[in-house]
C-alpha positions as CSV (number, residue, x, y, z in Angstrom):
1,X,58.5,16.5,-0.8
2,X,55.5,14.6,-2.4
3,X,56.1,10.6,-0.8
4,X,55.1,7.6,-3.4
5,X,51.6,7.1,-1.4
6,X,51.0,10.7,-1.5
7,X,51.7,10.9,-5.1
8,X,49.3,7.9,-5.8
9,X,46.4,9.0,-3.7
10,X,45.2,11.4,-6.1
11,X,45.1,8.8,-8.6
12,X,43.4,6.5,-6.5
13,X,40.7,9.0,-5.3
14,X,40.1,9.5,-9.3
15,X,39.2,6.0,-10.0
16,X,37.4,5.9,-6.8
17,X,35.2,9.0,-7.8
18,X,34.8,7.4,-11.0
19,X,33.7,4.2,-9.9
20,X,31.0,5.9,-7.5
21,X,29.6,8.0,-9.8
22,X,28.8,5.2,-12.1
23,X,30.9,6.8,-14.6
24,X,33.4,3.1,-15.6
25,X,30.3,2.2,-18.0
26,X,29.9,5.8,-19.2
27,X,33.8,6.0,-19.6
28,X,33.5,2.4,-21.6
29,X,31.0,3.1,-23.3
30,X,32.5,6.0,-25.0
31,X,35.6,4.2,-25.8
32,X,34.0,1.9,-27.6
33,X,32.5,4.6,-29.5
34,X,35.8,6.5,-30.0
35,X,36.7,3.3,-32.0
36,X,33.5,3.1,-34.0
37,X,31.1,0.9,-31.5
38,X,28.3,3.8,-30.8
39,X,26.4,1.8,-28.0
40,X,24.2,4.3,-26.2
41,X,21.1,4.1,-24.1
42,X,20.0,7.3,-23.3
43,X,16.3,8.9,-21.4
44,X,14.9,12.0,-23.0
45,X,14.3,14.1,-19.6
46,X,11.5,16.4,-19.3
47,X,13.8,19.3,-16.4
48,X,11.7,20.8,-14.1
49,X,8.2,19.5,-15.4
50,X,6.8,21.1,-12.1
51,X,8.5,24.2,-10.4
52,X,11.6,24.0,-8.5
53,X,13.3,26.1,-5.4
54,X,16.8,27.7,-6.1
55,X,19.5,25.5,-6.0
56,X,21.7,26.9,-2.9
57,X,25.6,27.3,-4.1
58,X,27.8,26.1,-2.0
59,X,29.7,29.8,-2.3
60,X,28.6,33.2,-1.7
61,X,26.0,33.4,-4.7
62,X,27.1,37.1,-5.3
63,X,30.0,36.8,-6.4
64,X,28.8,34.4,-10.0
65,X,27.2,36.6,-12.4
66,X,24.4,35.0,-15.1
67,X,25.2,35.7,-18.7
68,X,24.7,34.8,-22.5
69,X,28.3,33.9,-23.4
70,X,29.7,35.3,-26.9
71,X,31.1,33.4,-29.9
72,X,34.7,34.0,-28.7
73,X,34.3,33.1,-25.4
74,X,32.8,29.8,-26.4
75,X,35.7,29.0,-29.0
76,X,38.5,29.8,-26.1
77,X,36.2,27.5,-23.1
78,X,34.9,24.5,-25.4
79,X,38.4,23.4,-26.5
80,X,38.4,20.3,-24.3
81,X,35.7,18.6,-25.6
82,X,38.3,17.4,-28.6
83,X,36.3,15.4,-31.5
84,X,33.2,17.7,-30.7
85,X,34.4,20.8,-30.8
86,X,33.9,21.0,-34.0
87,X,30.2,19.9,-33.2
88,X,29.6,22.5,-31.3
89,X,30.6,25.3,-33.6
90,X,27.9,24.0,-36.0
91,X,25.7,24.3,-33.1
92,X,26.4,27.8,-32.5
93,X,26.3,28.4,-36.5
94,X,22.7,26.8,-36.5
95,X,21.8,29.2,-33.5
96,X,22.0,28.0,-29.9
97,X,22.6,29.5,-27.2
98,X,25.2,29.0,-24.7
99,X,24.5,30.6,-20.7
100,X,27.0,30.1,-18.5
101,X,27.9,31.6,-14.7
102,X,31.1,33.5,-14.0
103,X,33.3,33.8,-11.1
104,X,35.4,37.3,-10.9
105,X,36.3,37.0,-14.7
106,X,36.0,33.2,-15.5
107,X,33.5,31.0,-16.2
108,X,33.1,28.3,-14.1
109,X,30.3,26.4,-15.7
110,X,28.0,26.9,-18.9
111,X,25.4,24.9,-20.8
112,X,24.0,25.2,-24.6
113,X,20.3,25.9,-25.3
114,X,18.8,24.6,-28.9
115,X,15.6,25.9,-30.0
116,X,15.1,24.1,-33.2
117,X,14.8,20.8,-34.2
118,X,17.2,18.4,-34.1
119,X,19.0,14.9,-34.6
120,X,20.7,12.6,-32.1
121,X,21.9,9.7,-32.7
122,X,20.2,9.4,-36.2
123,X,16.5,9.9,-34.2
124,X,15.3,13.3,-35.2
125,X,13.8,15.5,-32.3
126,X,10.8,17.8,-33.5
127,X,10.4,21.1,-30.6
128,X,7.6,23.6,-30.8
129,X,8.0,27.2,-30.2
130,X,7.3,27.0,-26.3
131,X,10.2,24.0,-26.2
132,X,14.2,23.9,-25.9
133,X,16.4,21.2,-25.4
134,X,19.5,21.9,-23.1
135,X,23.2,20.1,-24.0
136,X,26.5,20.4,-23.0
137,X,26.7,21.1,-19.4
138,X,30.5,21.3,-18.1
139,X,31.3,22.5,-14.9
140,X,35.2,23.7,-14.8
141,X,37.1,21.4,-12.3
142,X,37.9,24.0,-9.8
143,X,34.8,24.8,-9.4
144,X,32.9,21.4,-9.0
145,X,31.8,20.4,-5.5
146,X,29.6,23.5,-5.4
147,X,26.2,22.7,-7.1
148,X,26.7,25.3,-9.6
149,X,25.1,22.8,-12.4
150,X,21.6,22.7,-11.1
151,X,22.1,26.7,-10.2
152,X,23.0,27.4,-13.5
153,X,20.4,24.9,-15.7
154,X,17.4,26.7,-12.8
155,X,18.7,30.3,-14.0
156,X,18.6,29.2,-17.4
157,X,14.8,28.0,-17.2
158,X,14.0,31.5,-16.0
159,X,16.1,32.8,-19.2
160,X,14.1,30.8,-21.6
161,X,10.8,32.2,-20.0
162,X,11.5,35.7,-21.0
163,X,11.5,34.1,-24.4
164,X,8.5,32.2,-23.9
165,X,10.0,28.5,-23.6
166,X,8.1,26.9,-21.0
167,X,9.0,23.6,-21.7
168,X,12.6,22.2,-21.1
169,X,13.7,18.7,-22.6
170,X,17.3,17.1,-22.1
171,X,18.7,13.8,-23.1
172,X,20.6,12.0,-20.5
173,X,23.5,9.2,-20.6
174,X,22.1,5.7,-19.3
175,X,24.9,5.3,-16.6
176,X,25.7,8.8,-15.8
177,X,24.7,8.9,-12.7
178,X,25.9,12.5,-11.6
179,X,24.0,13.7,-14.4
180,X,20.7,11.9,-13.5
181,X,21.4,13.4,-9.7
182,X,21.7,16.5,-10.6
183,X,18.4,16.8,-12.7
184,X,16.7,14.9,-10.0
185,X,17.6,18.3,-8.3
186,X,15.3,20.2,-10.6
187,X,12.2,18.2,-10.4
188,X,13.1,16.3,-13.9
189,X,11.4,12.9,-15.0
190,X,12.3,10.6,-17.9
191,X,9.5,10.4,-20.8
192,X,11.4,7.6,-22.7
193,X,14.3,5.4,-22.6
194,X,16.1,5.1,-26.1
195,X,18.5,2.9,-27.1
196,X,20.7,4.1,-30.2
197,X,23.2,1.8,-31.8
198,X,26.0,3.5,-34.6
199,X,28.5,1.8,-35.9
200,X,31.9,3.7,-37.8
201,X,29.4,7.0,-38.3
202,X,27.7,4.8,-40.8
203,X,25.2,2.2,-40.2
204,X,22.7,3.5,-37.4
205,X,19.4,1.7,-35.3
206,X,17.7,3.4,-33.2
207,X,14.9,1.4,-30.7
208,X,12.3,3.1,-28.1
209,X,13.3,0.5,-25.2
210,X,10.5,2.2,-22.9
211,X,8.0,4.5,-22.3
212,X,6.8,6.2,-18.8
């Protein structure tokens, strides 16, 4: 039988993991937006502007297998992302990609390639043929803990050469740390730091706050 402090200490790990991660701002930040206040600094990332190693999995490599992931598979693992699901099946209609690693049947992590231009924010993104911008990395919860995101984005880079991308562009969430750590991983640096400010979907800024 589960005792009160047990039954709490999950709870209290999660705000703690939360609060290390830098994530209380990120979480804040997007429930502001849920209610119409769109606040969002953000660096447009330049992954692995020189060559990277592997990323070592923290699991027997072997058993995850690389793959593009169909339509279907992406409607039945994208449900969790609520308000942007929709998003992303417009994405997928416009033609991205979506790679993802899986484990003995299931997919444990995936992200979503674009190779066309596109808008963020309100601040359109022009790419040339040798370019791609990478979104949407989710790593499943049972599978976290074992640097499968840098893995899977360094597999992914190899992907897009076969297709003659050479170039790999990302936009990254001011006070998400876990997400700056983990590009750190693959030799990324930050071109610019943008600030974007929406207000109910309707009235939208967008400054250049800083330039490396």
């Amino acid at each position: 039988m589960k005792t009160k402090e047990s039954q709490n200490t999950p709870t209290l790990k999660k705000y703690y993991n939360v609060v290390k991660n830098g994530l209380f701002l990120f979480g804040l930040r997007n429930r502001l937006a849920n209610i119409g206040i769109d606040i969002n600094p953000y660096y447009w990332v330049e992954e692995e502007y020189k060559k990277c190693e592997v990323p070592k999995i923290k699991d027997d490599a072997s058993q995850y297998t690389l793959k593009y992931l169909t339509h279907d598979q992406i409607k039945s693992i994208t449900r969790h992302y609520g308000t942007y699901y929709n998003d992303i099946l417009k994405g997928l209609e416009k033609g991205q990609l979506c790679v993802g690693l899986e484990h003995h049947g299931e997919i444990a992590c995936y992200t979503f390639v674009d190779l066309k231009d596109f808008e963020f924010k309100g601040r359109v993104f022009k790419l040339k043929p040798h370019e791609a911008y990478l979104l949407n990395m989710w790593t499943f919860s049972e599978y976290r803990g074992k640097n499968l995101a840098p893995y899977l984005r360094y597999q992914t880079y190899r992907l897009l050469e076969e297709r003659g991308v050479t170039t790999k562009y990302s936009i990254t969430q001011y006070f998400n740390k876990s997400s700056i750590k983990f590009k750190n991983k693959l030799n990324s640096k930050h071109h610019f730091l943008y600030l974007s400010v929406v207000l109910f979907k309707k009235y939208k800024w967008n400054f250049t706050l800083k330039k490396y």
